[in-house]
C-alpha positions as CSV (number, residue, x, y, z in Angstrom):
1,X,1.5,-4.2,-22.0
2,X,5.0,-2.7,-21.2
3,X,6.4,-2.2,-17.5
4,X,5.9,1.4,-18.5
5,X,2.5,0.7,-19.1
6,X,1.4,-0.8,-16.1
7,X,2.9,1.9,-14.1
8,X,0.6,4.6,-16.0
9,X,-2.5,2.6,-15.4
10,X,-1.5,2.4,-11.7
11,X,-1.0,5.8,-11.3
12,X,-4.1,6.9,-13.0
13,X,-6.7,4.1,-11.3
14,X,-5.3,5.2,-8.0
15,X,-5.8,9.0,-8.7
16,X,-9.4,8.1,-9.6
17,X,-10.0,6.2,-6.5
18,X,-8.1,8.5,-4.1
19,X,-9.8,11.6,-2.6
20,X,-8.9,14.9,-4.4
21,X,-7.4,13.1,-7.3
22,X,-3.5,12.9,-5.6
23,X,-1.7,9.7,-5.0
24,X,1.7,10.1,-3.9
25,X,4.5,7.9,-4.9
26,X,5.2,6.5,-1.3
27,X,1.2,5.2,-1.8
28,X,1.9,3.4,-4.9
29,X,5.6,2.0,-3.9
30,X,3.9,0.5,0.1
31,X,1.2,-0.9,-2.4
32,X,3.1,-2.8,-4.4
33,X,5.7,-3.6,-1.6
34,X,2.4,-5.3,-0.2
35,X,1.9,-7.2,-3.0
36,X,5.3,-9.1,-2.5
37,X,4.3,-10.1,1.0
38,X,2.7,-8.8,4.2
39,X,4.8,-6.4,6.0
40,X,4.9,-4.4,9.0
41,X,5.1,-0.9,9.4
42,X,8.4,-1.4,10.4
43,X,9.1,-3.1,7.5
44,X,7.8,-1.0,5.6
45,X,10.0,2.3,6.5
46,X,12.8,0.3,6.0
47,X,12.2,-1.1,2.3
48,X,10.5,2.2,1.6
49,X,13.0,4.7,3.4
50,X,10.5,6.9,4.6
51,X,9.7,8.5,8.6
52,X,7.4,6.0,10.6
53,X,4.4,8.6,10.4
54,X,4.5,9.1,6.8
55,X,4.3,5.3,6.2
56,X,0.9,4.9,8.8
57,X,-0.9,8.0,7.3
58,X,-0.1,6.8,3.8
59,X,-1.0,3.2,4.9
60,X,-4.5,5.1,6.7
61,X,-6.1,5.9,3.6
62,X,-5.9,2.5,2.2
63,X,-7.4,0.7,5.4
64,X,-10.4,0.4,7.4
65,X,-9.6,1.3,11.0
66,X,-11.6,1.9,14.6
67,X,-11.7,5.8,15.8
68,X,-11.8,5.1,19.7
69,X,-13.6,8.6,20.0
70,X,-16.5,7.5,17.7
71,X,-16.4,4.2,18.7
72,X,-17.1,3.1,14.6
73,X,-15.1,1.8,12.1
74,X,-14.0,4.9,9.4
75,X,-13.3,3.3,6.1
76,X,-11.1,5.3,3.6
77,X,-12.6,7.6,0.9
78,X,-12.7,5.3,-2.0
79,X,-14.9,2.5,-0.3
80,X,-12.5,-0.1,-2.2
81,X,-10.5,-0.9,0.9
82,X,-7.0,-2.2,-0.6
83,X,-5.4,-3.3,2.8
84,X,-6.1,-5.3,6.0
85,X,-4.4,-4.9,9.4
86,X,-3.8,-8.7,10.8
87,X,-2.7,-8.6,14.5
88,X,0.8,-10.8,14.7
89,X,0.9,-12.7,17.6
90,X,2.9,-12.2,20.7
91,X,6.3,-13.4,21.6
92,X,6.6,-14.5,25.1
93,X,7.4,-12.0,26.9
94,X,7.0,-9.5,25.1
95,X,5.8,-6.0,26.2
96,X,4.4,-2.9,25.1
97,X,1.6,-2.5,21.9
98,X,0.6,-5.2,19.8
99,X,2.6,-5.5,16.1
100,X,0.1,-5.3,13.1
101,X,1.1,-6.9,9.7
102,X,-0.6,-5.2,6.8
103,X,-1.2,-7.2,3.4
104,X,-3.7,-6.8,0.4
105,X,-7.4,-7.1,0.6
106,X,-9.2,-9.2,-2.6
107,X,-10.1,-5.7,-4.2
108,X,-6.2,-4.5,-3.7
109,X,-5.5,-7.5,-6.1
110,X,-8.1,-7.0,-7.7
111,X,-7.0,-3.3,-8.5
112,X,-3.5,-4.1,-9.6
113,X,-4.8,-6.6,-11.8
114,X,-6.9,-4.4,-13.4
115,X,-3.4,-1.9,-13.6
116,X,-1.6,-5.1,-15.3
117,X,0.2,-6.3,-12.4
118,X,-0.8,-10.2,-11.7
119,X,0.7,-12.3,-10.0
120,X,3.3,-11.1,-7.1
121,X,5.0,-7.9,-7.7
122,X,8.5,-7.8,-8.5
């Protein structure tokens, strides 16, 4: 299967698993920048170039995450939850909210694979 091919199948597995059918190209590029290594969302607007709330609502629909007003976890539309939120540990010293490194769950691998991407993405 070609590079060209991959990309196709990526792009039409995550429109089937997305809600309404619409993946945008920011999803698919923080996706496979996960797949390199876990990042940060700092990280992440840097090596993707996009505004800090664009990268956490795109990165929101991909994770399972607590709503404080519910007081329940709200997992994403398609139930095949392709990221995890680690908490990194704190620098002595250091002030202000907790960093979270994001990396792929088994069924994110397992979706890429599927797409023809094994192995780290490069």
């Amino acid at each position: 299967m070609t590079d060209l091919q991959k990309a196709q199948m990526l792009l039409r597995l995550a429109r089937l698993n997305c809600e309404g059918g619409q993946v945008s190209s920011l999803a698919l590029e923080i996706l496979l920048s996960l797949a390199q290594k876990p990042q940060t969302i700092e990280q992440l607007t840097v090596s993707c170039g996009a505004a800090n709330g664009q990268v956490n609502r795109t990165v929101r629909q991909f994770c399972v995450w607590y709503d404080r007003k519910t007081k329940r976890p709200v997992v994403p539309s398609p139930e095949l939850c392709w990221l995890q939120r680690r908490r990194m540990p704190r620098a002595p010293g250091q002030r202000g909210a907790p960093k979270h490194r994001y990396h792929l769950t088994t069924g994110g691998r397992a979706f890429l694979a599927t797409a023809g991407f094994s192995g780290p993405v490069s």
